[in-house]
C-alpha positions as CSV (number, residue, x, y, z in Angstrom):
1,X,-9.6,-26.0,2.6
2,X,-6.7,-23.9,2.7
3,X,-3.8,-24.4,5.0
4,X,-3.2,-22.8,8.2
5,X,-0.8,-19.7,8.3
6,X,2.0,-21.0,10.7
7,X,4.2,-17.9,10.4
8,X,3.4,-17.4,14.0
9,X,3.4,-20.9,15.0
10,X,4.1,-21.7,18.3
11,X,6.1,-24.8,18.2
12,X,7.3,-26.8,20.9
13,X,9.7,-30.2,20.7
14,X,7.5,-33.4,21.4
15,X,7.9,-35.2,24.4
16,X,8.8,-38.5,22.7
17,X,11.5,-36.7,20.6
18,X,14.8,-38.2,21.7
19,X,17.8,-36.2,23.9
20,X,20.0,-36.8,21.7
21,X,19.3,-34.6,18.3
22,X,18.4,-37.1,15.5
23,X,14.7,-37.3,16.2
24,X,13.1,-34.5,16.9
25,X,9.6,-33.3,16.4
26,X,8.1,-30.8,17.1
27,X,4.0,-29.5,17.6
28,X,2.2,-26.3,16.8
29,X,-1.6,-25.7,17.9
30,X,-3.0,-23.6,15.2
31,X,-6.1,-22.3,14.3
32,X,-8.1,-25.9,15.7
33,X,-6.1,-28.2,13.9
34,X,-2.0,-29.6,14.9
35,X,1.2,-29.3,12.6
36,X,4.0,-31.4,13.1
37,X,7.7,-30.8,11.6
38,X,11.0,-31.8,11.8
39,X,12.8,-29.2,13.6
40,X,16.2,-30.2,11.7
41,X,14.6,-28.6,8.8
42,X,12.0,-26.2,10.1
43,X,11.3,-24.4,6.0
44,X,10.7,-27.9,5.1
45,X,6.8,-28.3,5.9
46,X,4.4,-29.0,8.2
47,X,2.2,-31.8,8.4
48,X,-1.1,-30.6,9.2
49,X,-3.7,-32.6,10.5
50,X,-7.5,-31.8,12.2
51,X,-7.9,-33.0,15.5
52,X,-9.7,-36.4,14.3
53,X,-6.4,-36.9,12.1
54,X,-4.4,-36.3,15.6
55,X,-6.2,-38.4,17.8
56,X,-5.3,-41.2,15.4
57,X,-1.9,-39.8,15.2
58,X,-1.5,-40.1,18.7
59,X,-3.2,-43.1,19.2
60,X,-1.1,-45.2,16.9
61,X,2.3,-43.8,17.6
62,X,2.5,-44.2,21.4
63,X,6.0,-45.4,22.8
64,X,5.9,-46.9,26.1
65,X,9.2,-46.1,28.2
């Protein structure tokens, strides 16, 4: 499987990323599966997971506030 082009990635900062700028990550849906980056460094990779990957993602990386 190849990876997804993200060129044209649409990426928005996470909801759980913090105000105030040392942790922030953001999400691209691409082409049915979710890529996650740091947007300090936006040229250095994506993680790319299918959805199954990002329902576990999610599931085990929930903060309560």
């Amino acid at each position: 499987m190849s990876p997804p082009d993200l060129t044209n990635a649409v990426w928005r900062k996470s909801s759980r990323s913090n105000g105030d700028g040392n942790e922030c990550v953001e999400v691209a849906f691409v082409s049915g599966v979710t890529a996650l980056r740091d947007s300090k460094n936006p040229d250095g990779g994506a993680l790319v997971l299918p959805p199954t990957g990002w329902h576990a993602f999610r599931s085990t990386t929930k903060v309560s506030r």
